[in-house]
Every structure is written in C-alpha cells, then in structure tokens.
C-alpha positions as CSV (number, residue, x, y, z in Angstrom):
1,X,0.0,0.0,0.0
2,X,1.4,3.2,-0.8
3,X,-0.6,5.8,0.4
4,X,-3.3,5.3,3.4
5,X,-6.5,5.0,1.9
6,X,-8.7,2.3,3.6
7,X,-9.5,-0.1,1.0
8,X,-13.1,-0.2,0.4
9,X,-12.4,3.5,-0.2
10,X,-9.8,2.7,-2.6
11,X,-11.9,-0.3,-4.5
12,X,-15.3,2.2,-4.7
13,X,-12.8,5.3,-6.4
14,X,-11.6,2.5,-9.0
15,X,-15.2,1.5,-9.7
16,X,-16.2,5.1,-9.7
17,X,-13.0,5.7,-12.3
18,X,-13.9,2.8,-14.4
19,X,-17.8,3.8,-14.5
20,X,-16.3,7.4,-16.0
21,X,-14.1,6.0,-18.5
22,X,-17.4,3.6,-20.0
23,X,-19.5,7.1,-20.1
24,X,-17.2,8.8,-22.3
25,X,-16.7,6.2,-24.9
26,X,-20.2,5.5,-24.7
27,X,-20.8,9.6,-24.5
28,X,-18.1,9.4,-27.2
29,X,-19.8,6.4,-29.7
30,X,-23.7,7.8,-29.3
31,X,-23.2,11.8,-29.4
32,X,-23.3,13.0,-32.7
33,X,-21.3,15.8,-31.7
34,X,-19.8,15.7,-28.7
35,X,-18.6,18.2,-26.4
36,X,-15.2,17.6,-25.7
37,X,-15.2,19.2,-22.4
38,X,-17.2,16.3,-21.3
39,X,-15.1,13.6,-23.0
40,X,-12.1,15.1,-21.9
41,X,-13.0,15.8,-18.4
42,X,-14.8,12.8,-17.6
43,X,-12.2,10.7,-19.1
44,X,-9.7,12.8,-16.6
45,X,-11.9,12.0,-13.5
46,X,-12.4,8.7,-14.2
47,X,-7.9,8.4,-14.7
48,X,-7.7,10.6,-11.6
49,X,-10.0,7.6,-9.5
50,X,-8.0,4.9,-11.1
51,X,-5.1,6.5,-9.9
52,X,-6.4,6.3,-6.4
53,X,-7.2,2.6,-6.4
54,X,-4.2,1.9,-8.2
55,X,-2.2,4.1,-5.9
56,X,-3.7,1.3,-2.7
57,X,-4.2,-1.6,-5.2
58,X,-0.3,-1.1,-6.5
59,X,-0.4,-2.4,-10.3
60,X,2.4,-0.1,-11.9
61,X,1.6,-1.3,-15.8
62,X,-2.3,-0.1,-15.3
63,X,-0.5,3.1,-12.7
64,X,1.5,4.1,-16.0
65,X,-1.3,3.6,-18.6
66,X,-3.5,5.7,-16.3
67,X,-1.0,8.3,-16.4
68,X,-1.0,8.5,-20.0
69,X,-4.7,8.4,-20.0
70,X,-4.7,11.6,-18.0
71,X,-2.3,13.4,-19.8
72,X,-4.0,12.6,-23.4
73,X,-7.3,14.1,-21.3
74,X,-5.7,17.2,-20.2
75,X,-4.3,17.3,-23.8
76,X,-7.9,16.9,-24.8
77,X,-9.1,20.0,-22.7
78,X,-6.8,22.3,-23.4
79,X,-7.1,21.7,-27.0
80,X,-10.6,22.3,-27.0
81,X,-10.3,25.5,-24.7
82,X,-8.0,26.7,-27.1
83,X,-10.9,25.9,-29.8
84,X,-13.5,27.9,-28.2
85,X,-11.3,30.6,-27.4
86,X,-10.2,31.3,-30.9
87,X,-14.2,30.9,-31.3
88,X,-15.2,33.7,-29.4
C-alpha cells in the first residue's frame, strides 16, 4: 500500500473511475457531436480515481497507462479551450 486509503475507499474510487471511462466512450460512440469538455474531463476524472485505487491496489503497468490516459485528457481539454477561445 502506498498511500493510506482504507481499501473499500480505494476499491469504490476505482469502480467510480472505471464507471467514467465507459461514459465517455459510450458519451463518445452515441453523441453526434460531442462536447469535448465532457469527454475530456470525464475521461480525466475517471484516470484521476484509477489513480487512487491503483495508488492502494499497487499495479504499476495499469498506474502508467493511467497516467497517459490523464495526460491525453488534459491534452484533450486544453485543446478544445483553445478551440473555443479562438471561437469567441
């Protein structure tokens, strides 16, 4: 365990994570035109409780992807911000 979380805690953030990450593909696959604040940032809340479970629940190949996950999300956001700021 790296950081004190109880595990229940840890376990419900994960499921809360995965459960985020289906919505935006589904979000994604069903949306004829998505908004890509809610992709993005969805898919960045559900890395961020991965990261929590994982962070209890040590698993470093899933810790890593789940970094890269985040970072493509935050990618996502600020692209889009940039988007509607050139919009406006």
């Amino acid at each position: 365990m790296i950081i004190a979380i109880p595990p229940l805690a840890a376990n419900l953030a994960g499921f809360a994570g995965m459960g985020c990450i289906i919505f935006a593909y589904a979000y994604l696959t069903q949306a004829k035109a998505p908004n890509p604040f809610i992709q993005h940032g969805t898919n960045l809340a559900g890395a961020v409780l991965l990261t929590i479970s994982l962070l209890v629940n040590l698993n470093p190949a899933s810790l890593v992807l789940e970094g890269f996950w985040a970072a493509i999300a935050i990618w996502g956001l600020v692209k889009a911000a940039r988007a509607k700021g050139r919009r406006q």
